[in-house]
C-alpha positions in Angstrom: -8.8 -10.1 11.4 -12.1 -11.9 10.0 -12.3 -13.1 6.7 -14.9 -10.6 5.9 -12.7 -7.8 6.9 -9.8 -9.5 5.1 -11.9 -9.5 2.0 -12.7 -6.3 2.0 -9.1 -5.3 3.1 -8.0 -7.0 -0.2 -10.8 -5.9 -2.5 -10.1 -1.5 -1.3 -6.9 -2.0 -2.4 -7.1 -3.8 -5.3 -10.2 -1.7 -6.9 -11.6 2.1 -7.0 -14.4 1.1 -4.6 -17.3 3.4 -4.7 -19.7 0.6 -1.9 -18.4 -2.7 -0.5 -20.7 -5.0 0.9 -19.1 -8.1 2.7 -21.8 -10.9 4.3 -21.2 -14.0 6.0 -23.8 -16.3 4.8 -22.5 -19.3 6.3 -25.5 -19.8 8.9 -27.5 -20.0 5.6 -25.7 -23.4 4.7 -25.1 -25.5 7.8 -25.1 -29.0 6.7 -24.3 -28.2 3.2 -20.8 -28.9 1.2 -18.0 -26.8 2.4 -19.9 -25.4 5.7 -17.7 -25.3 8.9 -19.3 -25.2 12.3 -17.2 -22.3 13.0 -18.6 -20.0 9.7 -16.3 -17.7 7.4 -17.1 -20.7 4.5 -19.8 -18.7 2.5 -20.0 -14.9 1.7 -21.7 -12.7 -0.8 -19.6 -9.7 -2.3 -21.5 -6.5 -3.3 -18.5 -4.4 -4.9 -19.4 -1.1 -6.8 -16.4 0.4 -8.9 -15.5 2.2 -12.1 -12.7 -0.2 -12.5 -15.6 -2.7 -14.2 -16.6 -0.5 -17.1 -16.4 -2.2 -20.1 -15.4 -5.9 -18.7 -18.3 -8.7 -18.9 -19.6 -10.1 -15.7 -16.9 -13.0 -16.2 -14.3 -11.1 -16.7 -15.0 -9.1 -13.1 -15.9 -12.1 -11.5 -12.7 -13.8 -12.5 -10.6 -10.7 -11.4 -12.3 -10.9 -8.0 -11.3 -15.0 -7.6 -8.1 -14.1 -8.5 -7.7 -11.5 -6.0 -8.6 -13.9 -3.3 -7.4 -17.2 -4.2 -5.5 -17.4 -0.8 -8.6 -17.1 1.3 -10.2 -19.8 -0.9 -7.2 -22.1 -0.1 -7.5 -21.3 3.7 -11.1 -22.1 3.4 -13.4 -19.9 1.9 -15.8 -22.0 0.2 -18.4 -20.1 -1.8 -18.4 -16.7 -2.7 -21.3 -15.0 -4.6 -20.1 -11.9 -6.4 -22.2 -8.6 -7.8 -19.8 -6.5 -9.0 -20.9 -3.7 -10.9 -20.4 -0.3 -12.0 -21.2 2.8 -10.9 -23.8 3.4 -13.7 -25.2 0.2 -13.4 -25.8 0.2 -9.8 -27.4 3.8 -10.4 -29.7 2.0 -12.9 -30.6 -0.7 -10.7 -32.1 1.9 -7.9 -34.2 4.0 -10.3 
């Protein structure tokens, strides 16, 4: 299994997920920090959940490392996280 299906694997069963969104940006940083030839180093996270409501944007974000601090030890080098709720994804499309 990928590391973006891992992800995702861990994220469905950790959260209410309402929309998941897993991307592989590492193309986007060859040459940089952290990039491997191979990929799987940088990903952006889109998750959509009720389980957010009423935490701050650290709070979610630092629920989300947690969650995957073994990929990050196996290499996972940058994650970008937008973890929302479903009201404020709602919000954001109107």
């Amino acid at each position: 299994m990928n590391r973006a299906k891992r992800i995702q694997a861990a994220i469905q069963s950790a959260f209410d997920v309402e929309r998941i969104e897993v991307r592989d940006e590492s193309h986007l940083h060859a040459g940089h920090a952290g990039a491997r030839p191979e990929g799987e180093t940088h990903f952006h996270l889109l998750i959509v959940s009720p389980d957010f409501d009423g935490q701050s944007r650290v709070s979610r974000q630092r629920a989300v490392y947690s969650l995957l601090s073994a990929e990050f030890e196996g290499g996972l080098h940058a994650l970008s996280i937008q973890a929302t709720t479903p009201a404020e994804a709602q919000a954001e499309t109107e």
